[in-house]
Structure formats: C-alpha cells, structure tokens
C-alpha positions as CSV (number, residue, x, y, z in Angstrom):
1,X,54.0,11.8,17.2
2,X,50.2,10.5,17.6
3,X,49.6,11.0,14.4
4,X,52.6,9.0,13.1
5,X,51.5,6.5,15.3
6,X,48.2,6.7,14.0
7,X,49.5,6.4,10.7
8,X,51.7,3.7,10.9
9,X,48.9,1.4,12.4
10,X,46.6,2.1,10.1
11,X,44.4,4.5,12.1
12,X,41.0,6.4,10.4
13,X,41.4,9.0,8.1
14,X,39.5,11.4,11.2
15,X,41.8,10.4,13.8
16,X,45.0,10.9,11.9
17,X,43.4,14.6,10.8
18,X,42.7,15.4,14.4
19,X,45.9,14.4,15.8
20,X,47.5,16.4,12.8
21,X,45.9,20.0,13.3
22,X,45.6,19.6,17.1
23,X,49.2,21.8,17.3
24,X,46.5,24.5,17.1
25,X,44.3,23.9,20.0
26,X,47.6,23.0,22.2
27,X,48.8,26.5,21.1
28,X,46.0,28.7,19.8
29,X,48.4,31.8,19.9
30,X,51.5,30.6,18.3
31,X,51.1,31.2,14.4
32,X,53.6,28.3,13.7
33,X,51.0,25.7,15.1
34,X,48.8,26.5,12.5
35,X,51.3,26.2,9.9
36,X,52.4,22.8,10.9
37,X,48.4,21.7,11.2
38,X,48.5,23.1,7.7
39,X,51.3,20.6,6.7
40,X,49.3,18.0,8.4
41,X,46.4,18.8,6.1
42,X,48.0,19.4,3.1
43,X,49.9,15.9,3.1
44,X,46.3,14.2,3.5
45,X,45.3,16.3,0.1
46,X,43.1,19.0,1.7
47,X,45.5,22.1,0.4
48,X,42.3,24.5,1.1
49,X,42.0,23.9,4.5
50,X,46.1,23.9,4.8
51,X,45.2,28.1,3.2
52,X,42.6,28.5,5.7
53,X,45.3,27.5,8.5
54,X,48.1,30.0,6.7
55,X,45.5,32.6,7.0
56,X,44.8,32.3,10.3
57,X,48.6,32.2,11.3
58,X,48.8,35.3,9.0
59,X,46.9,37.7,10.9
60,X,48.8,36.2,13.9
61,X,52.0,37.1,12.2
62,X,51.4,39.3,9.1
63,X,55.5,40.1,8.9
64,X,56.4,36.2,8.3
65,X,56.7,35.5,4.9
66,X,57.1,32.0,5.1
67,X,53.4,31.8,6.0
68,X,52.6,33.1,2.5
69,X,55.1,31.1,0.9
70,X,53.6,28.2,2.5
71,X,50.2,28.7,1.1
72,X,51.8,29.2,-2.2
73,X,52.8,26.0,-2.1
74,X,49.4,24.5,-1.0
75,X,47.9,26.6,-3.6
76,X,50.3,25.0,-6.3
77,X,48.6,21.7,-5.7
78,X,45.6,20.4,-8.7
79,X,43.6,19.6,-5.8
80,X,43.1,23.2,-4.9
81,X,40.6,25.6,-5.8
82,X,42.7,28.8,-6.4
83,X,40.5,31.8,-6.4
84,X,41.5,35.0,-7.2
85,X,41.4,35.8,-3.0
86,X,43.8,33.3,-2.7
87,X,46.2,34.2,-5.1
88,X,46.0,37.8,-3.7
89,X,46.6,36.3,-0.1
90,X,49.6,34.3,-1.1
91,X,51.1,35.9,-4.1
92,X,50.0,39.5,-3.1
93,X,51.1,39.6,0.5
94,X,54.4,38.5,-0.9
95,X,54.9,40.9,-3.7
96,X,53.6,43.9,-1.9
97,X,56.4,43.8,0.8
98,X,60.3,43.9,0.7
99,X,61.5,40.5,2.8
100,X,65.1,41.2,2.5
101,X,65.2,39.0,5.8
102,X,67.1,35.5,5.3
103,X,68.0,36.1,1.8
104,X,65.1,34.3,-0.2
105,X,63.5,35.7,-2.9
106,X,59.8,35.6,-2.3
107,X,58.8,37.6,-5.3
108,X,60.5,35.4,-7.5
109,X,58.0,32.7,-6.1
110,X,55.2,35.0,-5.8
C-alpha cells in the first residue's frame, strides 16, 4: 500500500524500491515475501535483483515451483543478464523435478 502511495504521488525512485521489497524484512522467513519484493523489483526494471529474491525464497522453499517459474519470467525480460547459472536455476530446477501439483506444465515453460 506505501508503495502505491508512493507511487501515485510521485515519490523517489528509492523510496518506492524500499517500500516495495520491505515484505522481506516484515517477514524474513516466509518465501512468498521475497517473491512479492521480487515483483516489486521487477516492475521498476531491475529483473536481476527480482532472481536474486526468487533465489533466496528458493532455498526457503525448494518444492515451490512457482518460485522458478517466477524467475523465468524475470529472466524473459531484455533487461536481464541471463547467465548460464540463471538459466540452470530457473529452467533446471524446473525440468529436473515432476510438479504434477496444480496441473501446470512447468517443463513446457522451462
């Protein structure tokens, strides 16, 4: 909400990024605060720092796919610089498991 706020009066660039990944320091232990920080991140054009925040929620929850999917995504984006770690972090952790969970095919997006 602050960073809506922040947004929608015009608020720094620093100030709407702190607002946006502080999810993570209200809940250090909960991987889906770091995913929604990396959202935060992404949608200011910083995809590599959204990966960094997948990766940490990953090895809070290695068993969620939707954290690698996620960093797929931010991958995806031209302003990221895909290396081959990265694609082995989102495409490999997604290939190398079988998600038969909610019915989406991650290795078809892997």
């Amino acid at each position: 909400a602050l960073a809506i706020a922040l947004e929608a009066s015009q608020g720094s660039r620093e100030e709407i990024e702190r607002a946006k990944v502080s999810t993570v320091d209200l809940d250090p232990d909960d991987p889906q605060s770091y995913v929604r920080a990396a959202f935060g991140l992404e949608s200011l054009g910083k995809p590599d720092e959204a990966i960094r925040l997948c990766r940490a929620a990953a090895k809070l929850d290695p068993n969620n796919p939707e954290i690698y999917a996620n960093a797929l995504v931010f991958a995806d984006n031209p302003k990221a610089k895909v290396s081959l770690d990265t694609a082995e972090f989102t495409a490999g952790n997604l290939l190398r498991r079988d998600w038969g969970i909610d019915g989406v095919d991650y290795h078809s997006q892997a």
